[in-house]
ROKEVEX-707083 format. One record per atom (N, C-alpha, C): residue in one letter; atom name; x, y, z. Coordinates in nm, 2 decimals, decimal comma, padded with zeros to 4 digits. Atoms other than C-alpha are relative to their C-alpha. Layout:
BEGIN
<'A'; 'CA'; <X; Y; Z>> ...
END
This chain:
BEGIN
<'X'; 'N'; <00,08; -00,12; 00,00>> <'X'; 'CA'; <00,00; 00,00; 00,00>> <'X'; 'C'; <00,09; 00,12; 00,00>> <'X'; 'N'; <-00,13; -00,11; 00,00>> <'X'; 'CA'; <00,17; 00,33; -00,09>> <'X'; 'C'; <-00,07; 00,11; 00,11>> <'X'; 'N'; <-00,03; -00,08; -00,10>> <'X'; 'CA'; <00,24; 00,57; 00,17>> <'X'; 'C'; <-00,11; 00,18; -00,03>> <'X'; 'N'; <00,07; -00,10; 00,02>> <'X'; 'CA'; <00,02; 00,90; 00,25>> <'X'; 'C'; <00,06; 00,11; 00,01>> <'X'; 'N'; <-00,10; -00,15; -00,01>> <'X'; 'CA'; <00,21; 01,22; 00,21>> <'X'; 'C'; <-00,05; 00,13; -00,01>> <'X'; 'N'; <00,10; -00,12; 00,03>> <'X'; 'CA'; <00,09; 01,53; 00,31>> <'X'; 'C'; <00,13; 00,15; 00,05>> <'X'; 'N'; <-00,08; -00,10; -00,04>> <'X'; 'CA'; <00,22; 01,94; 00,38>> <'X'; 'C'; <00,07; -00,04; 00,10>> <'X'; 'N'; <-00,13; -00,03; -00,14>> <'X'; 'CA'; <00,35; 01,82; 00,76>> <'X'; 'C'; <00,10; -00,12; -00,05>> <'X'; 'N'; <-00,12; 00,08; 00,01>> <'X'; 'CA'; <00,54; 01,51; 00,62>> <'X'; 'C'; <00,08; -00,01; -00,07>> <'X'; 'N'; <-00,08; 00,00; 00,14>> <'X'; 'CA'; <00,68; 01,57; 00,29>> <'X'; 'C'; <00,13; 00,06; 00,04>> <'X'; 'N'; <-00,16; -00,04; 00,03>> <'X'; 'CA'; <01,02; 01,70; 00,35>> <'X'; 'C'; <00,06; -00,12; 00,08>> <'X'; 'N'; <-00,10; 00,17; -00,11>> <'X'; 'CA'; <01,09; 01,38; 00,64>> <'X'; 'C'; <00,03; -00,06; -00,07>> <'X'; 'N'; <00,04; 00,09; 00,05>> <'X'; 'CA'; <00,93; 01,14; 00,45>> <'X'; 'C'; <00,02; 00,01; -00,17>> <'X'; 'N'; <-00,04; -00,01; 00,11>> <'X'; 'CA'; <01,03; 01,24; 00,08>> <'X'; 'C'; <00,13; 00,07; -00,05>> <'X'; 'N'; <-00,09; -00,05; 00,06>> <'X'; 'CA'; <01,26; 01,48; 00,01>> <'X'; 'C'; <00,14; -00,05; 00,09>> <'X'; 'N'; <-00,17; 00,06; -00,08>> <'X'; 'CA'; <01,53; 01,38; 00,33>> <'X'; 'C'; <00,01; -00,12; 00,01>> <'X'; 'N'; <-00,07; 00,16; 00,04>> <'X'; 'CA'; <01,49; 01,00; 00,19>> <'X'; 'C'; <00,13; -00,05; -00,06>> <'X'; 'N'; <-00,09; 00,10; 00,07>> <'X'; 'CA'; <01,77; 00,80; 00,10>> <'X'; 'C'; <-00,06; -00,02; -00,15>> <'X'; 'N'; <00,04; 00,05; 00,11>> <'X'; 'CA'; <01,59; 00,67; -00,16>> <'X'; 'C'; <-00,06; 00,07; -00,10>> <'X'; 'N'; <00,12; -00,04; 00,11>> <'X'; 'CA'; <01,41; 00,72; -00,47>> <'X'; 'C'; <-00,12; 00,03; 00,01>> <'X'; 'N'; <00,12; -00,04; -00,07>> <'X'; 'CA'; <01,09; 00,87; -00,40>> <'X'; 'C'; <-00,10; 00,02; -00,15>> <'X'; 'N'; <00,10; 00,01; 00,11>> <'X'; 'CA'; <00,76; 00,83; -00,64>> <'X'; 'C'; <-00,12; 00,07; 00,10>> <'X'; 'N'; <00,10; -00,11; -00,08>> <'X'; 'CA'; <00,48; 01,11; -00,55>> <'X'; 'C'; <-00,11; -00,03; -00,06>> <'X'; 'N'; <00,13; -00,01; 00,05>> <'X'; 'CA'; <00,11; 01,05; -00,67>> <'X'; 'C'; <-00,09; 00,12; 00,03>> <'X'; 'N'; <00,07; -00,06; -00,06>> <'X'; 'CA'; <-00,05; 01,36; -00,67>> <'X'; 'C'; <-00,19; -00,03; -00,07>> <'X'; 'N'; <00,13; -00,01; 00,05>> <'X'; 'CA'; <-00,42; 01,33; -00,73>> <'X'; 'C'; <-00,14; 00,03; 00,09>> <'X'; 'N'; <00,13; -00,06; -00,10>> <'X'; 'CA'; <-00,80; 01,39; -00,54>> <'X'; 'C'; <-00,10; -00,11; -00,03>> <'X'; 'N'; <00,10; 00,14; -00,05>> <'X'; 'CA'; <-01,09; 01,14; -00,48>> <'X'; 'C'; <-00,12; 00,03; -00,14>> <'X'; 'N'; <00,04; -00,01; 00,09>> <'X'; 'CA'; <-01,28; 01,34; -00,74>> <'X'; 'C'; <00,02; -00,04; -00,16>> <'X'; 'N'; <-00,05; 00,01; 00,11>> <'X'; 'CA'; <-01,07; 01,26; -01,04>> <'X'; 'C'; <-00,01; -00,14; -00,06>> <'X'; 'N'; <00,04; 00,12; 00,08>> <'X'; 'CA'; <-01,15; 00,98; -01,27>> <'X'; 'C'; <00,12; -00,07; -00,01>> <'X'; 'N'; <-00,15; 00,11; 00,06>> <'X'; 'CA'; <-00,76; 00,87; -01,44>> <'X'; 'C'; <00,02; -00,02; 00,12>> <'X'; 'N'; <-00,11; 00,05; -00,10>> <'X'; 'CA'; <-00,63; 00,92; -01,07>> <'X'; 'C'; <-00,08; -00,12; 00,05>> <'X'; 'N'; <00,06; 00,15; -00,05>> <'X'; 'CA'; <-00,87; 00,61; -00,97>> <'X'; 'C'; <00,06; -00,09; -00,11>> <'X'; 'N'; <-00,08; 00,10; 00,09>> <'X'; 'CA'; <-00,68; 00,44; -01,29>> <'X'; 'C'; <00,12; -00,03; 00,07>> <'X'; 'N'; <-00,14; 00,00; 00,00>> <'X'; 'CA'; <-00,34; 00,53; -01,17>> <'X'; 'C'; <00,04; -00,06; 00,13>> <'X'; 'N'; <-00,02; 00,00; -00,18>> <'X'; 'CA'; <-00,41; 00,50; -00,75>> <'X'; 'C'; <00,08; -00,20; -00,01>> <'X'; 'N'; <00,00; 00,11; 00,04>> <'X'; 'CA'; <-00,41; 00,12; -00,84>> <'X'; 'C'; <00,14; -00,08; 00,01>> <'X'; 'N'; <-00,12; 00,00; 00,03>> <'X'; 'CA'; <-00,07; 00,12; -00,99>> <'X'; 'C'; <00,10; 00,04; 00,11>> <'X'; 'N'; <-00,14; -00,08; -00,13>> <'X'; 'CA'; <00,09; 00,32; -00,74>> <'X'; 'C'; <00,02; -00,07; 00,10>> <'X'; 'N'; <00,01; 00,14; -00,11>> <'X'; 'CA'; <-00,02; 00,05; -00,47>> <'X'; 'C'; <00,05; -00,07; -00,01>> <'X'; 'N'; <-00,07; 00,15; 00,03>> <'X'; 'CA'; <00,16; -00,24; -00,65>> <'X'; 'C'; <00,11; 00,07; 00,03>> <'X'; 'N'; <-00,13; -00,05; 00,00>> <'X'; 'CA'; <00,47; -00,01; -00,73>> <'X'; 'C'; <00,05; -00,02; 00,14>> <'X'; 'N'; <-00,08; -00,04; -00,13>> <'X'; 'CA'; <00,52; 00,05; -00,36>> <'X'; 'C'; <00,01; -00,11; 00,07>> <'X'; 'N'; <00,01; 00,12; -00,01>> <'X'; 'CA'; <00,46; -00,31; -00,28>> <'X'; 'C'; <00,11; -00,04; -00,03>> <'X'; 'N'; <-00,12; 00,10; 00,11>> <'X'; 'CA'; <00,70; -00,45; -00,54>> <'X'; 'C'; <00,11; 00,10; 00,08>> <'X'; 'N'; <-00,12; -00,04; -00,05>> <'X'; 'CA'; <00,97; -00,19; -00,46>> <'X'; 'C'; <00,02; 00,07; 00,16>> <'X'; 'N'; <-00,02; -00,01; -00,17>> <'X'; 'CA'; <00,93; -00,12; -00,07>> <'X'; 'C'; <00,16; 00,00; 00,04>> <'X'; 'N'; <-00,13; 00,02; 00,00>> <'X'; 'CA'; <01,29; -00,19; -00,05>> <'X'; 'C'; <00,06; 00,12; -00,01>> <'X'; 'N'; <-00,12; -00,16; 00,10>> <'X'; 'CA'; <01,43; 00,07; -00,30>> <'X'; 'C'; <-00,07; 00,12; -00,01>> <'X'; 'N'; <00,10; -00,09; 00,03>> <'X'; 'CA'; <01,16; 00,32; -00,30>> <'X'; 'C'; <-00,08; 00,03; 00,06>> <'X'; 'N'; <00,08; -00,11; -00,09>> <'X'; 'CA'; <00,94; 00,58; -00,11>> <'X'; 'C'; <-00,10; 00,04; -00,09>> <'X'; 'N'; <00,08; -00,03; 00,14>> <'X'; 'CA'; <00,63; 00,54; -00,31>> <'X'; 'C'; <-00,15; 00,06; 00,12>> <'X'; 'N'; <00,11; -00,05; -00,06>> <'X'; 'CA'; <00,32; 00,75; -00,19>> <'X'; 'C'; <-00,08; 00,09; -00,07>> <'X'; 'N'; <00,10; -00,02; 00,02>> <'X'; 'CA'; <00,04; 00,96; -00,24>> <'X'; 'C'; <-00,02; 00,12; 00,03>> <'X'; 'N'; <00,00; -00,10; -00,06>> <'X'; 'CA'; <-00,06; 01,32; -00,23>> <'X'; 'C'; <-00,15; 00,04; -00,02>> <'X'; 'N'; <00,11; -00,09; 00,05>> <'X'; 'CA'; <-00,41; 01,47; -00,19>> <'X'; 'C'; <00,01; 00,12; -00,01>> <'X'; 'N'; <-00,01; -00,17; 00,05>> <'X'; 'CA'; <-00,43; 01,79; -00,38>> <'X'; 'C'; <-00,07; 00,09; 00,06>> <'X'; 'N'; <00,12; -00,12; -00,02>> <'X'; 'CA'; <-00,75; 01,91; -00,23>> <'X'; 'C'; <00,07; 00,01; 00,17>> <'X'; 'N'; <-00,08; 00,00; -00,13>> <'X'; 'CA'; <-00,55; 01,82; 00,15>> <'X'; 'C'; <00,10; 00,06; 00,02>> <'X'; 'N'; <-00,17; -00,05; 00,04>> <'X'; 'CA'; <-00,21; 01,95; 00,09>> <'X'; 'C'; <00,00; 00,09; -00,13>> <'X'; 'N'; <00,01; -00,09; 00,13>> <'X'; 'CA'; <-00,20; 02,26; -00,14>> <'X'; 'C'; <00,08; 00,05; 00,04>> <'X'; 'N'; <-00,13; -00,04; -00,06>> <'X'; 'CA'; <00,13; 02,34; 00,04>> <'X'; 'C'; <00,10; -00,07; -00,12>> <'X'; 'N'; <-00,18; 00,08; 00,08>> <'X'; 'CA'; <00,36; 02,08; -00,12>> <'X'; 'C'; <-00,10; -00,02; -00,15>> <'X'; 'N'; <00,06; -00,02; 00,12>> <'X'; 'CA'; <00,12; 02,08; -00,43>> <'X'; 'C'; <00,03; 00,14; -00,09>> <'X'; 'N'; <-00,01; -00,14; 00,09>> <'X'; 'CA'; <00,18; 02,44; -00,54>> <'X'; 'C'; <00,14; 00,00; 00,01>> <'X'; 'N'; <-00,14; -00,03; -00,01>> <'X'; 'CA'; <00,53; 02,41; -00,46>> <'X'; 'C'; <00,02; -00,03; -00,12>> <'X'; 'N'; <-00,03; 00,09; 00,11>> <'X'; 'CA'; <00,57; 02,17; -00,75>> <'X'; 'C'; <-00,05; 00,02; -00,07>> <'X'; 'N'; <00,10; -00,02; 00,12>> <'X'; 'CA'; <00,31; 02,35; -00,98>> <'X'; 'C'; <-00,05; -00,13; -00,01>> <'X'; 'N'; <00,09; 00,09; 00,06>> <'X'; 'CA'; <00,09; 02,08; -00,96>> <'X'; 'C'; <-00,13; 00,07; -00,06>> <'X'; 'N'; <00,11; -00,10; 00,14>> <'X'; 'CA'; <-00,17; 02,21; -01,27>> <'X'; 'C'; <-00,16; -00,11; 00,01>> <'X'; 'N'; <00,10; 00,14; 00,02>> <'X'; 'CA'; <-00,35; 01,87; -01,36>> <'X'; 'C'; <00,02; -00,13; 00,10>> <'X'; 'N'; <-00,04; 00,19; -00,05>> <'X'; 'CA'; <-00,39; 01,53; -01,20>> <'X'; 'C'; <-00,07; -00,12; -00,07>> <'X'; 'N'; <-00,16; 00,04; -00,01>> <'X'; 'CA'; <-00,25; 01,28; -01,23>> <'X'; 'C'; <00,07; 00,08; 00,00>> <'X'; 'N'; <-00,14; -00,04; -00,02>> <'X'; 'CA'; <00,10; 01,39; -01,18>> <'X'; 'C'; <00,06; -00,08; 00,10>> <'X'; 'N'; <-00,05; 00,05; -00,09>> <'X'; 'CA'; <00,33; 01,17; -01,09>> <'X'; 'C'; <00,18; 00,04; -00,01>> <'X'; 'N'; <-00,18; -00,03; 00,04>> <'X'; 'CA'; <00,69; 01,29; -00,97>> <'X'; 'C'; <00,06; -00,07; 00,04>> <'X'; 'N'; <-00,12; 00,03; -00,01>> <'X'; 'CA'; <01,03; 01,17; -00,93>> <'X'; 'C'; <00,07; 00,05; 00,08>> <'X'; 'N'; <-00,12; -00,06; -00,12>> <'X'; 'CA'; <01,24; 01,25; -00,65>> <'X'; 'C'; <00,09; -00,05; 00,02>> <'X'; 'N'; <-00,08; 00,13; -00,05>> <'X'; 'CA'; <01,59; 01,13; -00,61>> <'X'; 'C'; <00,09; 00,15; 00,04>> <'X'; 'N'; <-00,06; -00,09; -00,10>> <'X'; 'CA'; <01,80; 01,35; -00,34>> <'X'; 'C'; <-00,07; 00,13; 00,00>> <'X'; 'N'; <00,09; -00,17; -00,02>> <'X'; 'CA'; <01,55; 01,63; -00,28>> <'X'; 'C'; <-00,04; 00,05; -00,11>> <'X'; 'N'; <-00,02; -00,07; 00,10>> <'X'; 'CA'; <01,53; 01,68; -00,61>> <'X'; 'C'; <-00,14; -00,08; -00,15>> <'X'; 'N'; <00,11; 00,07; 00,11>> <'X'; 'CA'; <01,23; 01,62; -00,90>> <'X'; 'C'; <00,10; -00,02; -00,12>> <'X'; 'N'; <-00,05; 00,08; 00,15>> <'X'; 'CA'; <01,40; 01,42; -01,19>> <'X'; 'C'; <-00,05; -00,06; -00,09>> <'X'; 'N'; <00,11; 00,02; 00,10>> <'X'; 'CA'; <01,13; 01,33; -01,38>> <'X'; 'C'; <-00,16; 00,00; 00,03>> <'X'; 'N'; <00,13; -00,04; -00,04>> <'X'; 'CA'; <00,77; 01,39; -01,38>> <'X'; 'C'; <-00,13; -00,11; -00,17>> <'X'; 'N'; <00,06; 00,05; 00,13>> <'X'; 'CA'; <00,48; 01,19; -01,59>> <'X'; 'C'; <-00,17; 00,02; 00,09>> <'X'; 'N'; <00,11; -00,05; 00,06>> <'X'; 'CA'; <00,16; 01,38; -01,67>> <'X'; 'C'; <-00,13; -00,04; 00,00>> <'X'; 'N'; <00,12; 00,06; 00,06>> <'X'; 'CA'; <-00,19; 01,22; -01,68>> <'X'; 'C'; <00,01; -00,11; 00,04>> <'X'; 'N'; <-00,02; 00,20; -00,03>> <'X'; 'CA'; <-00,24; 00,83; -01,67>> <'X'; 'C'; <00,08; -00,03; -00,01>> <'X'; 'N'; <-00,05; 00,08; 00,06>> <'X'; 'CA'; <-00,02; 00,62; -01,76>> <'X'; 'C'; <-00,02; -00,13; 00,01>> <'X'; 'N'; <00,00; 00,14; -00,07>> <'X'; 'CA'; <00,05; 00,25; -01,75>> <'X'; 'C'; <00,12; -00,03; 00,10>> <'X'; 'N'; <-00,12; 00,04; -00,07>> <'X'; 'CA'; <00,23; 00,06; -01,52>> <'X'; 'C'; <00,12; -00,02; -00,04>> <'X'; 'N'; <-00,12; 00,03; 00,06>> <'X'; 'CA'; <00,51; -00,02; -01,75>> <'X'; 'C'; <00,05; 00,12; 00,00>> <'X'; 'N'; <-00,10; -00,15; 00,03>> <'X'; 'CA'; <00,58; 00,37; -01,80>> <'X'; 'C'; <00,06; 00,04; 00,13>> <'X'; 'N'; <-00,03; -00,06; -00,13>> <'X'; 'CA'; <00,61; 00,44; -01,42>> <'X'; 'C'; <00,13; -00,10; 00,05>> <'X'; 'N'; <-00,12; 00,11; -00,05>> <'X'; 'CA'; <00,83; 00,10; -01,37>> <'X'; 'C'; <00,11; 00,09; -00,09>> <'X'; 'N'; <-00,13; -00,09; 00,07>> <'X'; 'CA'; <01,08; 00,25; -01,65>> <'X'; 'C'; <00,04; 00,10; 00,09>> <'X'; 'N'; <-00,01; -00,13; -00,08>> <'X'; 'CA'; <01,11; 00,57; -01,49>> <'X'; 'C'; <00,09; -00,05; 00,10>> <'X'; 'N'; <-00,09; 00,07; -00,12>> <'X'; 'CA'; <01,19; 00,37; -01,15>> <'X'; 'C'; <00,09; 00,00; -00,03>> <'X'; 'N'; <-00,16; 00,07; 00,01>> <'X'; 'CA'; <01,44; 00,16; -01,28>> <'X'; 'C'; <00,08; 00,08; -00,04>> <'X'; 'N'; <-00,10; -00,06; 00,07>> <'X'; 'CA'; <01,64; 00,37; -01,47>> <'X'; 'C'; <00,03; 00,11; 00,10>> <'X'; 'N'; <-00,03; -00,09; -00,13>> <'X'; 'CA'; <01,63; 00,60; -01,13>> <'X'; 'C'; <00,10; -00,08; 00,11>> <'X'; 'N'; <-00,05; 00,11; -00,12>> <'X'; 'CA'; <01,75; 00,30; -00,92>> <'X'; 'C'; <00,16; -00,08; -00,07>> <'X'; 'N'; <-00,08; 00,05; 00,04>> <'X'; 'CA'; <01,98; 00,20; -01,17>> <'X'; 'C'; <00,12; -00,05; 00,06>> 
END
């Protein structure tokens, strides 16, 4: 189950990780993010190990959402040492988000 990340935890819990960090931002209203929520649950499952995979509600946290110009959701970022290194847009599939990973964890 991936992790809930909100304005008080996001800098502990994401940005001063060791690890790779995968952000979901989305809201209960939103149609793809019920496609994507899904995905993001396995990911954080499978890579628990190597990876800080969680979840942001937009409508709950508009602190660490506007930081990051979150516009649309979906949006899912990339964090590896404090830092956004890739970002993907809208749906996707789970194959696009695993790439991403891996090639982060490399």
């Amino acid at each position: 189950m991936a992790l809930e990340f909100t304005d008080a935890n996001f800098q502990e819990t994401v940005l001063d990780s060791d690890k790779v960090a995968i952000v979901d931002f989305w809201a209960p209203w939103c149609g793809p993010c019920r496609m994507v929520g899904p995905i993001i649950d396995q990911l954080a499952e499978e890579y628990k190990d190597n990876a800080v995979i969680g979840k942001v509600n937009v409508d709950d946290n508009a602190g660490v959402s506007s930081k990051y110009g979150v516009r649309n959701i979906p949006t899912v970022l990339f964090i590896k040492n404090g830092e956004v290194v890739d970002k993907q847009v809208g749906a996707a599939t789970k194959s696009t988000y695993e790439q991403k990973l891996q090639a982060l964890l490399g």
